[in-house]
N, C-alpha and C positions, 0 to 999 in steps of 0.2 A: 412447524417452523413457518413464519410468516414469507410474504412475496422478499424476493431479491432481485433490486435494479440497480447494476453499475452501470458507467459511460466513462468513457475516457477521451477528455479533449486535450488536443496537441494542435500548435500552429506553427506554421514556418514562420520562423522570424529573421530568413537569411534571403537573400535573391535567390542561393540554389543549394539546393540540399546536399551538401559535400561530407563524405568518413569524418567521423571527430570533429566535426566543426559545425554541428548544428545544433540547437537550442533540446536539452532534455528534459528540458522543463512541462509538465503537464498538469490537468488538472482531475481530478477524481471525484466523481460522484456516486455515492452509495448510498440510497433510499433518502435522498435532498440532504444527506448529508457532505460536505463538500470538505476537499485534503488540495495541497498544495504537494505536488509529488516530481521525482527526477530522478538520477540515477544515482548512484553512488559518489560520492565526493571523488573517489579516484575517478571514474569514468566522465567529470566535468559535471558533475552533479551540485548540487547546494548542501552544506551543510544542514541547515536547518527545515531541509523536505522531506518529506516519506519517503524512500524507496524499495525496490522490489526486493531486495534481500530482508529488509527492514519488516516490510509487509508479512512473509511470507513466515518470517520466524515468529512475528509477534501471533498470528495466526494459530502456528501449532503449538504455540506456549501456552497459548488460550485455552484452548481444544485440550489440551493435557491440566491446565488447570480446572477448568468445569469439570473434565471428566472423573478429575478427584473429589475434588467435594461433593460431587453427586456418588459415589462410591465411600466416599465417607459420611457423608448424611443419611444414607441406607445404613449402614453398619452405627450407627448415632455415635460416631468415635469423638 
């Protein structure tokens, strides 16, 4: 497996960082590859961003799909 470099930038976009009332908007970098990300629509997120629920499942759907086809490409099914 090659190198892995994420970064996560977030800015305050309010005068002062208050419960529920600040910007969850962030930006994701994964090997210069870049995501526009936030939290979940309920939690005042954006519809149309990535978020960690979103992240985390496409991930292991991944990870269970590779790990099929590489078990079915040994077996040449």
């Amino acid at each position: 497996m090659g190198d892995l470099s994420i970064s996560l930038e977030w800015v305050l976009q309010e005068d002062v960082l208050k419960p529920d009332a600040f910007s969850k908007n962030h930006k994701i970098e994964i090997n210069n590859n870049f995501f526009n990300a936030g939290s979940a629509p309920e939690y005042g997120g954006k519809e149309n961003e990535l978020n960690p629920e979103q992240s985390l499942a496409a991930a292991i759907s991944s990870c269970h799909m590779m790990t099929f086809l590489a078990l079915a490409a040994k077996m040449r099914w």
